[in-house]
N, C-alpha and C positions, 0 to 999 in steps of 0.2 A: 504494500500500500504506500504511496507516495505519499512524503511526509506533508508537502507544500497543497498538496489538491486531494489531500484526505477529508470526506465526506462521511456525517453518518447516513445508515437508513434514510432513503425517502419514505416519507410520512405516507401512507398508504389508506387511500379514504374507503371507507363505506361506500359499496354502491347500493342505492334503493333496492326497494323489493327485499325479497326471500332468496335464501341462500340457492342458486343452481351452479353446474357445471361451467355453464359459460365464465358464471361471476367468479367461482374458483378460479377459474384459469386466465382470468386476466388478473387479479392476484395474485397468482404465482409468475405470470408472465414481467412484472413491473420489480419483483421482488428480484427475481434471475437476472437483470439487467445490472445492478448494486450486489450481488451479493457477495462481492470482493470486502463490502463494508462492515459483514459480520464474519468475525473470526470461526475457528472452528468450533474452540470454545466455548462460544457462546452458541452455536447449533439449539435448532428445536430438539431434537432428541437429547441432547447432552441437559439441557433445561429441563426436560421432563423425567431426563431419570435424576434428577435432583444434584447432577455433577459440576454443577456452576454453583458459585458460593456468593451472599448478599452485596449487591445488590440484583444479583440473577437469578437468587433460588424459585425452586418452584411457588412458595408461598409469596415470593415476589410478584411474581409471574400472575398470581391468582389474583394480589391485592392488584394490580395492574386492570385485570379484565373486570374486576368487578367496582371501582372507585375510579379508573380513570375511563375505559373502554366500554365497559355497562356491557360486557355480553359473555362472563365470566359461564355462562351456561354450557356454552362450548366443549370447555375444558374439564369442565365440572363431569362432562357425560362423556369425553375423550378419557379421561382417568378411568370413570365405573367402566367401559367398555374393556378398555385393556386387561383389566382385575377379573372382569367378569369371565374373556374369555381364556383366561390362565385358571382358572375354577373348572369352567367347561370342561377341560379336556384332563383336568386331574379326577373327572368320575368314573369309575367303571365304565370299559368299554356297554355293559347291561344298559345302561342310564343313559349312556350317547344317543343309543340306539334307538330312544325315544324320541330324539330330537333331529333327523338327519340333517343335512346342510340346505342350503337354500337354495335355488338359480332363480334366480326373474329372468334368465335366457331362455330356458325351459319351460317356457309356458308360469310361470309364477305356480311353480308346481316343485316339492322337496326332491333333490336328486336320490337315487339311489345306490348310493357309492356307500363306503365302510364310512362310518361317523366317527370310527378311530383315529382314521388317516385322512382324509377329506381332500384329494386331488384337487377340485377348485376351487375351494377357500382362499387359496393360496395364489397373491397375482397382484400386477402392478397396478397399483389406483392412479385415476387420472393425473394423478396431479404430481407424479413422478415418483413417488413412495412405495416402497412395498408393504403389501398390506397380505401378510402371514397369519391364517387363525391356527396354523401349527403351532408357531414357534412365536407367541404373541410379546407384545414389549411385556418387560418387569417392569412394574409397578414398585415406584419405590418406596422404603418404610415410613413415613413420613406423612403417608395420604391414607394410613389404613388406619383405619375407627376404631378407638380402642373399644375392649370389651364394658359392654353395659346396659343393665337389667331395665329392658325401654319399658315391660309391661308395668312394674310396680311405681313405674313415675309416674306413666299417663292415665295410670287406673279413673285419676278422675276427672282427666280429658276425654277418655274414651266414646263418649256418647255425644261428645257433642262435633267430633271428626266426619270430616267428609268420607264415605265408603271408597277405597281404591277400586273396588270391581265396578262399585258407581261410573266412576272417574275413566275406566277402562270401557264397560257396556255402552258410555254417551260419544266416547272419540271414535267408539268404530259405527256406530250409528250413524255420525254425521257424516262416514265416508261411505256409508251403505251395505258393510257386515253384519249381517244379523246372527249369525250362528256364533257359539262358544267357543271357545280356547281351549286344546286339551289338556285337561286340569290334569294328568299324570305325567306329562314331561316335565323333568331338571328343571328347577329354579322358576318356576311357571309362576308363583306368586311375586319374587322378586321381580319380574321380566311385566309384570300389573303396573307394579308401584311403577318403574321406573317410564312405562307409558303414559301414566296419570304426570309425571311429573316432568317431563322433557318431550314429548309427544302428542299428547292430549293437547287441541285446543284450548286459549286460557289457562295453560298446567302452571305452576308456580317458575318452574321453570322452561319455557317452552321455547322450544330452538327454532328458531326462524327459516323456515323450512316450507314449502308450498303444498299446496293442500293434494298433488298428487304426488310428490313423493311420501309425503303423511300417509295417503293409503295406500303406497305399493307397500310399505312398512309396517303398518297394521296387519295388513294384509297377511307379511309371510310370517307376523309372530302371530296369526289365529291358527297358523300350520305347523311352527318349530319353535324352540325357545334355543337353537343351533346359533352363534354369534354371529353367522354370516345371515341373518336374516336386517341385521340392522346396516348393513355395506352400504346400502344410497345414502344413507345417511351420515356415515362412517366417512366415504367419500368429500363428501361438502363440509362436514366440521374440520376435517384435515384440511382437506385444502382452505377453508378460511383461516386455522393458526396457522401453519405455515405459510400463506402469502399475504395475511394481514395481520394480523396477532402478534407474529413473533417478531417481525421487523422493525412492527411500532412500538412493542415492549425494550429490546434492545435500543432503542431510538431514545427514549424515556429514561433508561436506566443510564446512558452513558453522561444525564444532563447528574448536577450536584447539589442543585437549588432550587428551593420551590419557584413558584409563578411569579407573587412578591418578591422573592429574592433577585432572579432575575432581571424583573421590569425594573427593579430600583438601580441596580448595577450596571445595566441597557444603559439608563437616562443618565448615570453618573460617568459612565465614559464619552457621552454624548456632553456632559458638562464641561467635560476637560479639553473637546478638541472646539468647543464653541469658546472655552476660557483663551483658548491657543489663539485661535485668531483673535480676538478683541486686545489680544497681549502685544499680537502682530501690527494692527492696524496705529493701537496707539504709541508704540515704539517708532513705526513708519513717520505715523505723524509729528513726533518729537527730533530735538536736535541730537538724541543722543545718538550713539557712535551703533553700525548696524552689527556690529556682535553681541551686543544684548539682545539680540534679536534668537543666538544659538538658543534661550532660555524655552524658547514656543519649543523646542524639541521634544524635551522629554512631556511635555504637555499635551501634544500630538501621538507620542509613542503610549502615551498610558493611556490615553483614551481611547486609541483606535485597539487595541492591544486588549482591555476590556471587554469594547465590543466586540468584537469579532467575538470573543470568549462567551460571554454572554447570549451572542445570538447561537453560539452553538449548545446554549443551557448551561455554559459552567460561569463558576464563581472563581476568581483567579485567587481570592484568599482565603475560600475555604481550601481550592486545589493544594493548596500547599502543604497542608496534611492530610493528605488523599483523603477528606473525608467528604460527608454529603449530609445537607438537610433533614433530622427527621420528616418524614410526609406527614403530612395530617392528622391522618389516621392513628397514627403512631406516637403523638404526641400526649396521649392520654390515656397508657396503658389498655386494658382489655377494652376494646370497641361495642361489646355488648353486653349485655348480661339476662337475666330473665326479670329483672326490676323494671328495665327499660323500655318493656311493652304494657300498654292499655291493659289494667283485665277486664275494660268492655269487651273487647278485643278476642276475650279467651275464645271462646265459644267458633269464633271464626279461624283458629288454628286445627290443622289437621293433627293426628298423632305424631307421625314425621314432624311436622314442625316445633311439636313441644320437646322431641326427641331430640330435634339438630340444636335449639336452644340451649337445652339443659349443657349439651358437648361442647356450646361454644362459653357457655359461660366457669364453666369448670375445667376445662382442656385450656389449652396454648391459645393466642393472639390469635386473632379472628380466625379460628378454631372453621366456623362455620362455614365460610368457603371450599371449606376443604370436602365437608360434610356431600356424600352421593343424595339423600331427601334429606327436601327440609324447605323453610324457607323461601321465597324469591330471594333476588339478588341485591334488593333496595337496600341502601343505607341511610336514606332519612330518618329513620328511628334511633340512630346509634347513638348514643350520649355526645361523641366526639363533634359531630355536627355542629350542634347549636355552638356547645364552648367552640369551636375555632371561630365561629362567630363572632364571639363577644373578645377575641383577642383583639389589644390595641395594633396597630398597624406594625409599630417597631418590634415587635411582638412577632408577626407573623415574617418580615423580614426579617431578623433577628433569635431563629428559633436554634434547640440544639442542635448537634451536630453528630453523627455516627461515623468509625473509619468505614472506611470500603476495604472488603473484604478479597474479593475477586481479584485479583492480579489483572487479567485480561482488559479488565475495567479501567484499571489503571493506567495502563501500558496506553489503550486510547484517548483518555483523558490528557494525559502526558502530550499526546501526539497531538491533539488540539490547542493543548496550551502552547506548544512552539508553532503551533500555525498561526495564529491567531499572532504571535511575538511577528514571525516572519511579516506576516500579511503589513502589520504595522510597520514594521522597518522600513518597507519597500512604499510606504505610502506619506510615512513621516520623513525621510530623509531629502525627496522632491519640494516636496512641501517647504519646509525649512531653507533651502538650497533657493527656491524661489522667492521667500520673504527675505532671506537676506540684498538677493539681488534689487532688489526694489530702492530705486535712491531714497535717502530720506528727505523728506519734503520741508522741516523746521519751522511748521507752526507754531510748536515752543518750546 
């Protein structure tokens, strides 16, 4: 990567509508043009198996989609899918057997191959990735739900919970399934929930997805609970992290400062090349001698030097020990708790959601992202909201500070901040060079 014309990520926008194939692939088409700009490093996969360290971990990753991206559902059902199908294929061959594999080539009709072995599970998804229900990604430790007794929590939410098969019987209705799901295949109750809650119309968390691939998808789990039955889907969540997700996450992470921080550090290198010429002009206009004039140098060099820095999201003095802005979110320990919702409120929670609660408020920092049910992915309710609200301004420019952890992070940052030094050199030293030439004019 060229030290002088190093670039992060381009910012990679949402296009309207519901996730399809075309939208993947132009996604990843804009992402392959740049992707000299993320290290190896930092890879989707190496982020997903949790092998990048803060500011890239996975739970980085997640606070990313779900406070900055709002579409943390993605990843949320890319996780359970993974887990789900390394489960699959650890059941007796007895149990597979129950669920063969899937084709939507084959008439939307289950193949009849070994469900041990499953010859076309296995095959490249559009979007460049291989997609193995063999030899499915590991699932790192990190995302898996510790153990705990959900029935004796919710015993006295239990009646007032939306029914999952409810939840399940009205998504396939709307697609025009009437008939049942065979209730003795592998994980047939799991494979409910997680319809009601990433597939169902209106589900809490509901992947943005168009209403025919929703029923090629219903569709082949009324026939398998086989992990290749969820592949259209599987397809377009992938290719949206990997060509939008993960470029603007890395994008995000390589900044050091928040918004405030930033904007303030923007307008104050913007101060010092505005101070530079006013320094210029009135020296110009004076009888003094034009080598006080060398003084606009360094005033030009820290301000452009700044900005530049700034516009690429860094702070040049927090850069200096490699650290970065707590976020927001983070500024006020645990994000949630179960105090923090309405108990008007109760009665319109589901079991899951009193379930992913209890986990986020007793488990690790926003615990609940991590959470497969539970919840939508809102965080207006979280305590930290309001208080960052009420912070005074110098306050929110001025917040703590954490090292960065990640080396790679580093290394980038590093190579920003001599850009940014160059870019300035090459801009203030003309500059300067020209204000001295300027005769002075000795109006006093």
């Amino acid at each position: 990567m060229s030290l002088l014309f190093y670039r992060r990520p381009d910012f990679v926008a949402k296009l309207p509508g519901p996730m399809d194939k075309t939208q993947c692939q132009i996604y990843v088409d804009r992402t392959q043009k740049h992707k000299k700009a993320i290290p190896p490093e930092l890879s989707f996969d190496n982020i997903l198996q949790n092998k990048a360290l803060p500011p890239c971990a996975l739970q980085d990753f997640m606070d990313y989609l779900v406070y900055i991206s709002h579409d943390a559902e993605n990843l949320q059902f890319w996780i359970w899918l993974n887990a789900y199908t390394t489960r699959f294929y650890a059941l007796p061959p007895s149990d597979q057997a129950l669920s063969p594999p899937w084709s939507a080539v084959e008439g939307l009709q289950p193949t009849g191959n070994d469900p041990s072995r499953p010859p076309k599970t296995a095959r490249k998804s559009q979007f460049g990735a291989e997609i193995d229900f063999d030899h499915p990604s590991i699932v790192p430790n990190a995302v898996q739900s510790p153990p705990f007794d959900k029935q004796s929590f919710i015993s006295g939410t239990a009646n007032t919970a939306k029914s999952t098969a409810d939840s399940v019987e009205d998504a396939n209705a709307q697609v025009g399934l009437k008939w049942q799901s065979f209730s003795v295949q592998p994980y047939r109750s799991e494979i409910d929930r997680v319809i009601s809650h990433y597939i169902a119309p209106d589900s809490p968390r509901e992947l943005n997805i168009s209403h025919k691939t929703r029923t090629v998808v219903l569709h082949a789990l009324q026939h398998t609970t086989h992990p290749s039955a969820f592949s259209p889907v599987r397809d377009l969540v992938e290719g949206t992290l990997r060509g939008q997700s993960h470029p603007n996450f890395v994008r995000w992470s390589i900044c050091n400062g928040n918004k405030p921080k930033v904007l303030f550090v923007r307008n104050a290198g913007i101060a010092h090349v505005v101070l530079a010429i006013f320094l210029a002009v009135v020296l110009i206009l004076s009888k003094a001698s034009r080598w006080w004039r060398l003084f606009c140098f360094p005033l030009f060099f820290l301000g452009f030097s700044v900005g530049v820095a700034a516009y690429k999201g860094l702070c040049l003095v927090i850069h200096t020990g490699h650290s970065r802005n707590l976020r927001p979110w983070e500024q006020f320990g645990d994000s949630a708790s179960l105090d923090s919702f309405d108990n008007n409120n109760e009665a319109g929670l589901s079991t899951d959601d009193v379930y992913s609660m209890s986990n986020r408020s007793s488990g690790g920092k926003r615990g609940m992202s991590m959470d497969t049910f539970g919840t939508g992915n809102s965080f207006d309710h979280e305590p930290w909201v309001e208080r960052y609200k009420k912070k005074p301004f110098l306050q929110r420019v001025y917040p703590k500070n954490i090292g960065i952890q990640d080396e790679t992070i580093r290394i980038l940052q590093d190579r920003i901040v001599w850009q940014s030094h160059l870019w300035s050199l090459l801009a203030s030293v003309p500059l300067t060079v020209a204000i001295i030439a300027v005769p002075r004019l000795g109006v006093w």
